[in-house]
VOBA-1610 file (N, C-alpha, C; in pm, whole numbers, padded with zeros to 5 digits, always signed):
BEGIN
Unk+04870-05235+07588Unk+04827-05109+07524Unk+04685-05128+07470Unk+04611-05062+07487Unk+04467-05106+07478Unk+04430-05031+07295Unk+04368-05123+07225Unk+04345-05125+07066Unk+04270-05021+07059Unk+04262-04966+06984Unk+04172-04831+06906Unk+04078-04891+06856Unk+03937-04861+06897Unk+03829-04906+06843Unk+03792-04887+06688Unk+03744-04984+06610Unk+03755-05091+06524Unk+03600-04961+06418Unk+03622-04913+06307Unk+03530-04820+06258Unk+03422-04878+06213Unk+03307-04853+06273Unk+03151-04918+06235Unk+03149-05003+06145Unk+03113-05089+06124Unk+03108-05209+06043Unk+02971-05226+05953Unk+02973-05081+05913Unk+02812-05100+05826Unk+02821-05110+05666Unk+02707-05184+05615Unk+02757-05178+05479Unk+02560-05132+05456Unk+02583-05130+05293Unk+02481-05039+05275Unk+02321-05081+05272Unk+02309-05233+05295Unk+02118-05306+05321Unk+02161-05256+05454Unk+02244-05235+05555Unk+02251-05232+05689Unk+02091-05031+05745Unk+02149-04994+05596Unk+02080-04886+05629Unk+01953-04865+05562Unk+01898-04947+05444Unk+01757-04985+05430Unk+01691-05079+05534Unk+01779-05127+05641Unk+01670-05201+05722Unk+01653-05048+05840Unk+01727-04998+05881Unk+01697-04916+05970Unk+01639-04765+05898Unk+01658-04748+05769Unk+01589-04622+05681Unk+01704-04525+05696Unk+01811-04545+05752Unk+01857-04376+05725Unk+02017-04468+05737Unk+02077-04343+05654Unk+02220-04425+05670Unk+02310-04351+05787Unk+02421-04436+05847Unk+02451-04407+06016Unk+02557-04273+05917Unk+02597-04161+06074Unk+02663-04053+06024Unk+02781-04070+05954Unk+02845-04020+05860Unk+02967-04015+05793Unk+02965-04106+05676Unk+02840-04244+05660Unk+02879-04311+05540Unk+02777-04285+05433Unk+02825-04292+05310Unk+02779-04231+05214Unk+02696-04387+05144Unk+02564-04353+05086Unk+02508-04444+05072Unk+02476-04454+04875Unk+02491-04564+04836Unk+02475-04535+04734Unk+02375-04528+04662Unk+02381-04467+04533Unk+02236-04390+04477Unk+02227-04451+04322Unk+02124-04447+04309Unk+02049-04528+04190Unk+02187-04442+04056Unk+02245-04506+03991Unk+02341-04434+03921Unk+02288-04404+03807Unk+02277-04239+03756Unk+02230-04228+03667Unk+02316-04281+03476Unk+02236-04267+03416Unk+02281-04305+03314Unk+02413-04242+03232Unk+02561-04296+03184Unk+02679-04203+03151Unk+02585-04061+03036Unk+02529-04087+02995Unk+02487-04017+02919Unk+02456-03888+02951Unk+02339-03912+03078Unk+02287-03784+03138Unk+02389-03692+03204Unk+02501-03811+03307Unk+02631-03711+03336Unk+02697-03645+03218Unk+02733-03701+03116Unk+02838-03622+03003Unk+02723-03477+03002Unk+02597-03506+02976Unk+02517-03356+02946Unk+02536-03305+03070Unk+02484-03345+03207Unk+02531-03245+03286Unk+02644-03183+03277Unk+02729-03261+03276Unk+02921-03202+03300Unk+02938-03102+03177Unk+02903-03115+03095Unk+02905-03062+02930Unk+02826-02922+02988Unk+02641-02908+03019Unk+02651-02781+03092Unk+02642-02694+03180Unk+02729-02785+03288Unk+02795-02672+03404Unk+02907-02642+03363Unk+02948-02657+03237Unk+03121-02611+03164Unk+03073-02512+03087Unk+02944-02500+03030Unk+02884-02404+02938Unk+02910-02462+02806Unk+02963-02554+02785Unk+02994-02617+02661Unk+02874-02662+02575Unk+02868-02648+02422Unk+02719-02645+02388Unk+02760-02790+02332Unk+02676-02841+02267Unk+02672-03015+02216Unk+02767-02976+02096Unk+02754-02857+02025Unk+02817-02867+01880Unk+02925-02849+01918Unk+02949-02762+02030Unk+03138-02735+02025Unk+03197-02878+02087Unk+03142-02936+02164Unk+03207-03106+02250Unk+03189-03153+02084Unk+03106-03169+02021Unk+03098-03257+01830Unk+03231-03198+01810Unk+03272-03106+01768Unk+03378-03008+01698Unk+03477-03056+01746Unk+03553-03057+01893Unk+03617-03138+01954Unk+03646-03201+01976Unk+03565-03349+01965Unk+03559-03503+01916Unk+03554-03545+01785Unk+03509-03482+01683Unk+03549-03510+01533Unk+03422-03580+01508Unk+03310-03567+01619Unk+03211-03620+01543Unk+03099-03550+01509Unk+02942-03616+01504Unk+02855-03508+01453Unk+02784-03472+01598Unk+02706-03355+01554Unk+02612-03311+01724Unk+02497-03412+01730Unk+02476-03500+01624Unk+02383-03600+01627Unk+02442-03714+01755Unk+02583-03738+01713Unk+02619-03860+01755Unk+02634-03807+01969Unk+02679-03704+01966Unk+02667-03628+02119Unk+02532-03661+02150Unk+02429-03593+02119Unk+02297-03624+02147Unk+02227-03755+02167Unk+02274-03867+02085Unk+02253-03978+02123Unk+02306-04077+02218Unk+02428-04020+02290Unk+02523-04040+02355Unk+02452-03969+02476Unk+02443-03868+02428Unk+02371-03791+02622Unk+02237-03898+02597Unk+02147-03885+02503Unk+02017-03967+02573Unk+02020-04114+02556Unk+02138-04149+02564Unk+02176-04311+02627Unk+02078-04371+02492Unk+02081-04346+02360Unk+02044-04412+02229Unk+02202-04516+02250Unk+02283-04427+02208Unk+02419-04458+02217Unk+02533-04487+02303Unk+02560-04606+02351Unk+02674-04636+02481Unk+02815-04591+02409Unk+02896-04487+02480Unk+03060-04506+02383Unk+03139-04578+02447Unk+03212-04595+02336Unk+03294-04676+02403Unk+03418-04656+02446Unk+03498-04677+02566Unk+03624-04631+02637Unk+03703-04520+02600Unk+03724-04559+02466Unk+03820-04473+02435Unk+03742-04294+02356Unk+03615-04339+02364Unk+03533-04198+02318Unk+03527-04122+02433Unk+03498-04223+02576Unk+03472-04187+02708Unk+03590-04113+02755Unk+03623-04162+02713Unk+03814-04064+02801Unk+03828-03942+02724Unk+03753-03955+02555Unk+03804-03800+02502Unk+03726-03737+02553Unk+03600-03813+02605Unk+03515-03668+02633Unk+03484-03595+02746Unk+03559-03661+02840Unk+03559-03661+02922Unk+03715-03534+02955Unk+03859-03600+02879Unk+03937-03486+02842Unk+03890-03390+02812Unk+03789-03389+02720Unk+03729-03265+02640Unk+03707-03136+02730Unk+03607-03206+02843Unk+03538-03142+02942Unk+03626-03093+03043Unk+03744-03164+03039Unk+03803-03153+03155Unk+03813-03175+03328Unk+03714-03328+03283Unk+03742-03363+03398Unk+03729-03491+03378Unk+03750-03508+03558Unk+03832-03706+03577Unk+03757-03762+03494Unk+03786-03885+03427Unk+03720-03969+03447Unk+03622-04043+03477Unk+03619-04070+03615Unk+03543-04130+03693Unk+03436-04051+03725Unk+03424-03902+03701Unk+03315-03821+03666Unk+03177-03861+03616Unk+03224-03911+03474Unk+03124-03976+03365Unk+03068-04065+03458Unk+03095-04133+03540Unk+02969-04260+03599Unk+02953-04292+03695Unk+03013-04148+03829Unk+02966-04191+03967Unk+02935-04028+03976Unk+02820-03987+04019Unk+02737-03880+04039Unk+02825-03821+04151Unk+02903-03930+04281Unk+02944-03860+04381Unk+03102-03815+04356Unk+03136-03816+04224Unk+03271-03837+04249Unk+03280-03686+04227Unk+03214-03592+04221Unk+03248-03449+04242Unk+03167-03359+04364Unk+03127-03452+04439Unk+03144-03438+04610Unk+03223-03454+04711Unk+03266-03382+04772Unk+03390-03440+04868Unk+03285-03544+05002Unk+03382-03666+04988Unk+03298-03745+05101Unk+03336-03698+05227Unk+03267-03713+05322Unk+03299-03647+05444Unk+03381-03781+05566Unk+03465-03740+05580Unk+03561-03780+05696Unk+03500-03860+05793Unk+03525-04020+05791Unk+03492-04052+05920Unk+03545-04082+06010Unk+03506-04086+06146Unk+03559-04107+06262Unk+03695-03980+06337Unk+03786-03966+06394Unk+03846-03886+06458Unk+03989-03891+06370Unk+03988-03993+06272Unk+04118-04036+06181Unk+04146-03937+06088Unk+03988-03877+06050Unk+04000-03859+05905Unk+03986-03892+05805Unk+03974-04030+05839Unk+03986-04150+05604Unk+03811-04111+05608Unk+03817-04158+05441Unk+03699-04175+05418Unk+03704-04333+05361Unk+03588-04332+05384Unk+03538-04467+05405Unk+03406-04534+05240Unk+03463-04631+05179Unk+03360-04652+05061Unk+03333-04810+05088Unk+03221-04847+05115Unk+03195-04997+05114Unk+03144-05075+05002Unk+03163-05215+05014Unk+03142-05253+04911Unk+02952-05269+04842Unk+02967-05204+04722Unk+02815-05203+04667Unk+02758-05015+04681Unk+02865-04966+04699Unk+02814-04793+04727Unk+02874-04737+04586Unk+02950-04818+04504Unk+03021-04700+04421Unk+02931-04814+04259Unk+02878-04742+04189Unk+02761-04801+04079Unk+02831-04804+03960Unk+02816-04925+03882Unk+02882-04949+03811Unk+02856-04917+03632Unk+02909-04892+03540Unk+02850-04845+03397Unk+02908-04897+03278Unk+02785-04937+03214Unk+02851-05056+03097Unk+02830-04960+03008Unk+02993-04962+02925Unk+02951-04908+02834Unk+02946-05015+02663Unk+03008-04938+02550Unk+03006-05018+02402Unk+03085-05129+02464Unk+03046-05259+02338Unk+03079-05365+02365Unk+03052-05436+02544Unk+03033-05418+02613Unk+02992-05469+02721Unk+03137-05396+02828Unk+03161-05328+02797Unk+03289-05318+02898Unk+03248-05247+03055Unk+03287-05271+03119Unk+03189-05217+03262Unk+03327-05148+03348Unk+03295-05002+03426Unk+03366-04965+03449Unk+03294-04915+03640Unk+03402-04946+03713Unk+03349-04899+03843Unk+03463-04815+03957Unk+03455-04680+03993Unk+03537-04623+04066Unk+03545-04678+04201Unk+03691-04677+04241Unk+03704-04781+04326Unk+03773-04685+04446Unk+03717-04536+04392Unk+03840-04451+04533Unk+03737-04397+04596Unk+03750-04391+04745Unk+03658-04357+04848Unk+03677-04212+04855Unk+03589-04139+04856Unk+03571-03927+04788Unk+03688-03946+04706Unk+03688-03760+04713Unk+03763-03738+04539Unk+03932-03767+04556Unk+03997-03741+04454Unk+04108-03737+04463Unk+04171-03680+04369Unk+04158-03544+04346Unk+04201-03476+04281Unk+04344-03504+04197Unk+04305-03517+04053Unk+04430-03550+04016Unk+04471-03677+03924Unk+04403-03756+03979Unk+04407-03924+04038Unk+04249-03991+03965Unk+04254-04071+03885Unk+04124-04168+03828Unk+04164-04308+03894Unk+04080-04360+03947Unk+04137-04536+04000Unk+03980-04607+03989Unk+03978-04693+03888Unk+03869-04738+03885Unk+03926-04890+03832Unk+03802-04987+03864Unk+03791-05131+03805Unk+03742-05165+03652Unk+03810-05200+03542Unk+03748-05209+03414Unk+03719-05386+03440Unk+03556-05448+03335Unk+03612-05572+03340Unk+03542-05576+03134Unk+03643-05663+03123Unk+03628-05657+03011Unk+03587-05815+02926Unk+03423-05797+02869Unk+03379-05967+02836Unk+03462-06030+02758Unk+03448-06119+02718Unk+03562-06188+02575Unk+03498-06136+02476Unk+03582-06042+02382Unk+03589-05995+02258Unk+03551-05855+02269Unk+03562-05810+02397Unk+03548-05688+02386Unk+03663-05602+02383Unk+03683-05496+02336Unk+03743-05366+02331Unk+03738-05275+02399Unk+03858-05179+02366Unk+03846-05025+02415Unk+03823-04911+02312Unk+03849-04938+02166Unk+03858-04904+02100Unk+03801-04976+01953Unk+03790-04898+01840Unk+03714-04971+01697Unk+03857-05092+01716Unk+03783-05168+01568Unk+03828-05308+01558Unk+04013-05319+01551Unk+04056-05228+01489Unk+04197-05249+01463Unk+04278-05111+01548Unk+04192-04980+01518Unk+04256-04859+01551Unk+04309-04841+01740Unk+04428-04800+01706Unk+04473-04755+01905Unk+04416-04605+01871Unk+04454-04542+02032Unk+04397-04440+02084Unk+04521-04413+02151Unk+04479-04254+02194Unk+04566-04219+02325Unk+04491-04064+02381Unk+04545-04061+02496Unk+04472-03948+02584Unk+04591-03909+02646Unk+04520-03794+02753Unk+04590-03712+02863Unk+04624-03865+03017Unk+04737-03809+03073Unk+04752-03892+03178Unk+04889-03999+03161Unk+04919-04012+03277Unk+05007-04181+03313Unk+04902-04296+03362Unk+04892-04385+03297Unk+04821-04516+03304Unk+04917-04621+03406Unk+04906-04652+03504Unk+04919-04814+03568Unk+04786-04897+03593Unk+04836-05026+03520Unk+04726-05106+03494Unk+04793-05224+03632Unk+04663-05341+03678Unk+04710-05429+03725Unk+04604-05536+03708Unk+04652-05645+03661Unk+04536-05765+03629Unk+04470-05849+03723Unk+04379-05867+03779Unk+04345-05907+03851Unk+04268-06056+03833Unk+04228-06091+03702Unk+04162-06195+03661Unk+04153-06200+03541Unk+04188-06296+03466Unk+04139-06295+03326Unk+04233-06285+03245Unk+04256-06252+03111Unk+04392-06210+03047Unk+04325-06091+02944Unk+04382-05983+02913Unk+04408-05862+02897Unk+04510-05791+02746Unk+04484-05781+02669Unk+04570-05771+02562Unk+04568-05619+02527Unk+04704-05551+02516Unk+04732-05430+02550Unk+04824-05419+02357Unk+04751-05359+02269Unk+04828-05349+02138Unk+04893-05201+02113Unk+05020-05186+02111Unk+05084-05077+02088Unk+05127-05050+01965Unk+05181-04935+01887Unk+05214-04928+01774Unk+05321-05041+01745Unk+05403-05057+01788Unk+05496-05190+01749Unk+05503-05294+01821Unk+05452-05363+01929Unk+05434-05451+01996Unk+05298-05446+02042Unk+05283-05591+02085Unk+05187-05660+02164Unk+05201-05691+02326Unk+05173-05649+02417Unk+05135-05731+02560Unk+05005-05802+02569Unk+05044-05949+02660Unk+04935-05985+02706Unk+04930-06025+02861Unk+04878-05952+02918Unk+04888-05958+03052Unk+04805-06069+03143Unk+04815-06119+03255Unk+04693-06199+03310Unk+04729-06200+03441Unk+04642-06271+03528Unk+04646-06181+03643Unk+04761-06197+03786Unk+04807-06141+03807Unk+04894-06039+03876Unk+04965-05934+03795Unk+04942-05932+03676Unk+05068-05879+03628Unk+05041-05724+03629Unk+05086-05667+03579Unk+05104-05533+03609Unk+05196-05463+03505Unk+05118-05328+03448Unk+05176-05236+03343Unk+05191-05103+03361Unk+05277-05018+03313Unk+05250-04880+03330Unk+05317-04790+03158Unk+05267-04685+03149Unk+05298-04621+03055Unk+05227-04489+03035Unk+05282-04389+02931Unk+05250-04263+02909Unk+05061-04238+02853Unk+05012-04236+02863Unk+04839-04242+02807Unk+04927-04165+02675Unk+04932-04121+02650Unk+05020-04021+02503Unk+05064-04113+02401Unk+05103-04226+02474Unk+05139-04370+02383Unk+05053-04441+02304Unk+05050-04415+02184Unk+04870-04504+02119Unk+04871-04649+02172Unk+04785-04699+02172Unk+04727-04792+02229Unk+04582-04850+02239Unk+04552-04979+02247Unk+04418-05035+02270Unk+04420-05156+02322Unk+04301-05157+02413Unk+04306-05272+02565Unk+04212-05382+02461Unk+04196-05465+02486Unk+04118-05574+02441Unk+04072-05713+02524Unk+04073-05786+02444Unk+04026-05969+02554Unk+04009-06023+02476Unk+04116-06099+02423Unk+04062-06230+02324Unk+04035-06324+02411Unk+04093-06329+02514Unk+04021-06479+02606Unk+03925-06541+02599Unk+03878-06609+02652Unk+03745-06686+02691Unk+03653-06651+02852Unk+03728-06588+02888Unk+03659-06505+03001Unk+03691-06385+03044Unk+03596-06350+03103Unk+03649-06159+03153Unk+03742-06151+03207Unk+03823-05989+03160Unk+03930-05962+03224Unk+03910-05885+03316Unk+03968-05885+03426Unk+03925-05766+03546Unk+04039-05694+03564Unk+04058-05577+03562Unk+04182-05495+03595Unk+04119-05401+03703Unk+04202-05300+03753Unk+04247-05223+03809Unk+04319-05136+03779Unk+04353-05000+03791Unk+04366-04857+03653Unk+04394-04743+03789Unk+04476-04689+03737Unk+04535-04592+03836Unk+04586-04495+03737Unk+04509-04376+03657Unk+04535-04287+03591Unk+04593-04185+03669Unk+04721-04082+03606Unk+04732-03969+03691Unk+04760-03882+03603Unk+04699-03747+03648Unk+04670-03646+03547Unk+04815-03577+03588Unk+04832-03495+03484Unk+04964-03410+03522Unk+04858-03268+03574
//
């Protein structure tokens, strides 16, 4: 039975040496700063800075410094404001993730290679990168890695948001504090729970934790 040919094998210097990128793959773009997205997303919603302040419990100072990247937030500000706005996630820090990628080959998939999807550090050093090839309505799946001693949240306080959370560890160890218990995860392990559940991710380790995050919106 003769094999189905094997889908272009390009990754993305493949298309700075030739100047243009080949049809169907999406090339990646200088990622702008989370800041400038929250203001965009904030107004194509029509939402003014004081009503997103009003909504977050903070001041229109602290929004403003946050859109002009004075201020990195951190995870758990990122998810409210991002709730706020009403949309994914992964919104806040990949410019393409509210483009539909276009279909390659006669299959249908879309296709994301490695070094196309840009990555965004936010408070405390925590770095976050979407890891789903076009959109997926519904659905946040991105890579967190988290330095030693960093957080998702202030020093002691949990959080909670919209969504079902599955986490999976991929490197490192991972400390997950709930109102009455502690997890500490490391890597293979694997978690799931209600986002509605307070909570805060952390890393006491000695080296970064790398996860993997599969949010789903109702």
């Amino acid at each position: 039975m003769p094999q189905p040919p094997l889908a272009e094998d390009v990754h993305p210097d493949d298309a700075a040496v030739t100047g243009s990128a080949p049809e169907g793959i999406a090339t990646a773009e200088p990622s702008a700063s989370v800041g400038a997205r929250i203001r965009h997303l904030r107004q194509a919603r029509g939402i003014s800075a004081r009503a997103l302040a009003k909504t977050l419990g903070i001041s229109p100072s602290a929004v403003s410094q946050i859109e002009r990247g004075v201020m990195q937030p951190s995870v758990s500000r990122l998810i409210a404001i991002t709730d706020a706005l009403g949309v994914p996630l992964v919104a806040a820090f990949d410019p393409a993730s509210d483009r539909p990628a276009p279909a390659v080959g006669p299959s249908g998939f879309t296709l994301q290679r490695a070094g196309q999807s840009p990555d965004i550090v936010l408070d405390s050093g925590v770095s976050f990168r979407r890891l789903t090839p076009g959109t997926s309505p519904g659905v946040d799946y991105f890579e967190s890695i988290y330095p030693p001693g960093a957080a998702a949240h202030g020093a002691d306080g949990l959080f909670h948001h919209e969504g079902y959370e599955v986490g999976t560890v991929v490197s490192g160890e991972l400390t997950i504090d709930f109102e009455a218990e502690r997890v500490i995860l490391r890597a293979g392990d694997a978690i799931s729970y209600p986002c509605s559940v307070p909570h805060r991710l952390h890393n006491t380790g000695s080296t970064d934790a790398v996860a993997h995050w599969l949010i789903v919106h109702s």
